[in-house]
C-alpha positions in Angstrom: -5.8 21.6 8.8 -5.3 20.2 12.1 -8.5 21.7 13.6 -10.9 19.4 14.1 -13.5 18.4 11.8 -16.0 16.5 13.9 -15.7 14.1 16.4 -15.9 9.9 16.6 -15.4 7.9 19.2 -14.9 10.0 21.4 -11.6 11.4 19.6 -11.1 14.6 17.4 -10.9 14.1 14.0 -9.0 17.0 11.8 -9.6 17.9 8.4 -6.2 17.2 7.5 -7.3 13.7 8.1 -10.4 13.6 6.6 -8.8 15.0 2.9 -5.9 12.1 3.8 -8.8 9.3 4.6 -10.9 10.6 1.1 -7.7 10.8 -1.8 -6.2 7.0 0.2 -9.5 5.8 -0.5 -9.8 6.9 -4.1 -6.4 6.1 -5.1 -7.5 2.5 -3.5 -10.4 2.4 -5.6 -8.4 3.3 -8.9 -6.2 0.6 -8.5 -8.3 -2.0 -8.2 -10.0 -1.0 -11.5 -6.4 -0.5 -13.1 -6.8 3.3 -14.0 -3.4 5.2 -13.6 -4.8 8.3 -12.1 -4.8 6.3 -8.6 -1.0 7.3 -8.7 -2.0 10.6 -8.4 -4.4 10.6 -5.5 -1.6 8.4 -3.7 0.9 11.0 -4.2 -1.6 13.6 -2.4 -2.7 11.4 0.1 1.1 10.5 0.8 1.7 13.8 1.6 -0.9 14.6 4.1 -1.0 11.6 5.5 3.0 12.3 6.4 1.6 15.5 8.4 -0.9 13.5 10.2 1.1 10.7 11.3 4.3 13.2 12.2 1.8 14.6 14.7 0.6 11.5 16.4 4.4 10.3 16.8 4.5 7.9 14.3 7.6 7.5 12.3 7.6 4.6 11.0 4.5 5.3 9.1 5.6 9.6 8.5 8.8 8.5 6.9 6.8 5.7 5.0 5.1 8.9 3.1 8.2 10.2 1.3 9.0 7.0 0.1 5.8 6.6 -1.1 5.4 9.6 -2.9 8.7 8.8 -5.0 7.2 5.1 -5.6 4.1 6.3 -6.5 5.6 8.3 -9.2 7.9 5.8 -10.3 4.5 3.4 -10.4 2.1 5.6 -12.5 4.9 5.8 -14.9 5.2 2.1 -14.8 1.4 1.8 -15.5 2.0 4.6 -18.4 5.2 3.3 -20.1 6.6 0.4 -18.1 7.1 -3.0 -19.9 7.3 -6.7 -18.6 10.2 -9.3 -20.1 10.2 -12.8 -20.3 7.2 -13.2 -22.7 8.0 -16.5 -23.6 9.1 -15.3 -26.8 12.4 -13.5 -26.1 11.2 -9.9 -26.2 9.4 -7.6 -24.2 5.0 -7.0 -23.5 3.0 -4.2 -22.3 2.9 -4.2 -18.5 -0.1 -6.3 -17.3 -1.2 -8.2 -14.2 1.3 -11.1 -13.6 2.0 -13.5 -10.6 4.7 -14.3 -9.0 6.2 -18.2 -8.6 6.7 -20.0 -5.3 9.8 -18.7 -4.8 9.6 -15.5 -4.8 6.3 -15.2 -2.9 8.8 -16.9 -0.1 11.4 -13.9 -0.8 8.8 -11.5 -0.4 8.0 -12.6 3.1 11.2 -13.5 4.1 12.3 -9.5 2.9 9.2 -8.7 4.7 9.9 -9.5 8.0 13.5 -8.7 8.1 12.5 -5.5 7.1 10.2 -5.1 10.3 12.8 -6.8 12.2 15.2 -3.6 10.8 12.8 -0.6 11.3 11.4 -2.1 14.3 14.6 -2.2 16.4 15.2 0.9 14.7 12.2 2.9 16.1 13.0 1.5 19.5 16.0 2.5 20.1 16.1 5.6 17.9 12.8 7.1 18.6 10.2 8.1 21.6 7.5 5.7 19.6 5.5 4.2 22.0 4.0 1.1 19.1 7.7 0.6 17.6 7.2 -2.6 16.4 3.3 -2.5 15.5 4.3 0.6 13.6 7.4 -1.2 11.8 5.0 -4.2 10.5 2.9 -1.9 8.1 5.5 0.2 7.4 7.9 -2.8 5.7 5.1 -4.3 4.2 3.7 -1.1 2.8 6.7 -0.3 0.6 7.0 -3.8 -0.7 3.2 -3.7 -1.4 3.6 -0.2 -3.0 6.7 -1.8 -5.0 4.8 -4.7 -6.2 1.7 -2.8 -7.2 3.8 -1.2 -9.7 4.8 -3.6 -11.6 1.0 -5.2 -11.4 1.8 -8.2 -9.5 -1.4 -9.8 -8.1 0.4 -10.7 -4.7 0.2 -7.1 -3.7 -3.1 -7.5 -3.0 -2.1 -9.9 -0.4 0.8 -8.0 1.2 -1.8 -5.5 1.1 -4.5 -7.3 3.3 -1.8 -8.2 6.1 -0.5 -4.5 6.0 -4.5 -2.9 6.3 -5.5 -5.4 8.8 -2.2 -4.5 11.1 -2.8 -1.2 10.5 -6.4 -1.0 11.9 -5.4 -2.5 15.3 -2.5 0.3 15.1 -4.2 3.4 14.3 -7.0 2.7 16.6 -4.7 2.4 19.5 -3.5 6.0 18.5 -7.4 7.3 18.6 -7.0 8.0 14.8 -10.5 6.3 14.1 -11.8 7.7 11.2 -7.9 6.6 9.9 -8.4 2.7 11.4 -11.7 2.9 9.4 -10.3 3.8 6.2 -7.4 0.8 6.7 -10.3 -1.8 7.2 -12.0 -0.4 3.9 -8.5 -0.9 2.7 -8.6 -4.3 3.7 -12.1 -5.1 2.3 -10.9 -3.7 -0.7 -7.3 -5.3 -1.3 -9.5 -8.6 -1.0 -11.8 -7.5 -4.3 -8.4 -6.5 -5.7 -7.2 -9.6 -5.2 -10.2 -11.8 -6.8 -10.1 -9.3 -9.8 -6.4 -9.4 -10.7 -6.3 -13.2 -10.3 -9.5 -13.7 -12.5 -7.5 -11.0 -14.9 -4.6 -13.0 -14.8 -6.3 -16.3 -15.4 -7.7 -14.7 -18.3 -4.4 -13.3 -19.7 -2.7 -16.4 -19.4 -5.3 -18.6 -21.1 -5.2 -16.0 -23.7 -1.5 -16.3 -24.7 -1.9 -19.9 -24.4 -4.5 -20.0 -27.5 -2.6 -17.1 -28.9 0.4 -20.1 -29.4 
């Protein structure tokens, strides 16, 4: 798997990257669209993509994977079953796109960067990482992006857009190209994820609103 597929950029790339680069990108694609078996693909892509980055050295984004793969099972059964409370009528709904209020958004970043503040003294002192803090960024706001995904919150999409963009710059310093491609087609895409689930959103609200 590590054998190299073809080359670009100058750089090798393997085909253990190239099955990574092709389930990430469909389990992307999924989730925009809100189809559950994007939980799937992430679970696959997790896993490879925890042999790839073990072998470039970075652990940040290797360890990311495992935690991943339990998230992304705990999120396709929140897309399956999962339920949302505080429907303005003292129950429970279905679990659809919702936003998050001022406050929290705040609590996400601030969790945000004490998380990198964490892993990335972590990886410097723990590790032989040469990118320990460029590595840490993605990595703490990959599992809060993954977290929030699951429970359909629209402001993954932009935890997602700082996470891809950081990771391009990242990956590309490590010559995995074909990788730093995928994370800007990540990027591109968290933005048409973003529009979509805030028009959805928009929608469902001024639903429930005539549904009064």
């Amino acid at each position: 798997m590590l054998d190299s597929a073809f080359h670009l950029f100058g750089a090798d790339v393997s085909w253990l990257e190239v099955f990574a680069f092709l389930a990430a990108l469909g389990s992307v694609i999924l989730s925009v669209y809100e189809i559950h078996w994007g939980w799937l693909l992430a679970i696959v892509s997790s896993i490879l993509y925890g042999f790839l980055f073990s072998s470039s050295r970075l652990y940040g984004e290797a360890a990311l994977q495992g935690f991943f793969v339990l998230i992304a099972a705990w999120g396709w059964w929140q897309w399956l079953f999962g339920h949302r409370s505080g429907n303005g009528q003292g129950g429970q709904s279905l679990l659809t796109i919702a936003s998050l209020g001022a406050r929290s958004r705040l609590a996400v970043l601030g969790t945000w960067l004490a998380g990198w503040g964490i892993l990335g003294l972590g990886l410097d002192r723990l590790t032989d990482s040469d990118v320990p803090w460029l590595d840490a960024f993605p990595t703490a706001g990959s599992l809060i992006g993954q977290l929030l995904l699951a429970r359909k919150l629209i402001e993954n999409w932009l935890v997602w857009i700082g996470v891809n963009l950081a990771s391009v710059l990242l990956f590309a310093l490590k010559g995995l190209w074909l990788t730093a491609l995928l994370y800007l087609l990540f990027a591109l895409l968290a933005i048409v994820g973003w529009l979509r689930w805030r028009r959805q959103c928009e929608l469902l609200t001024a639903g429930a609103q005539q549904a009064r």
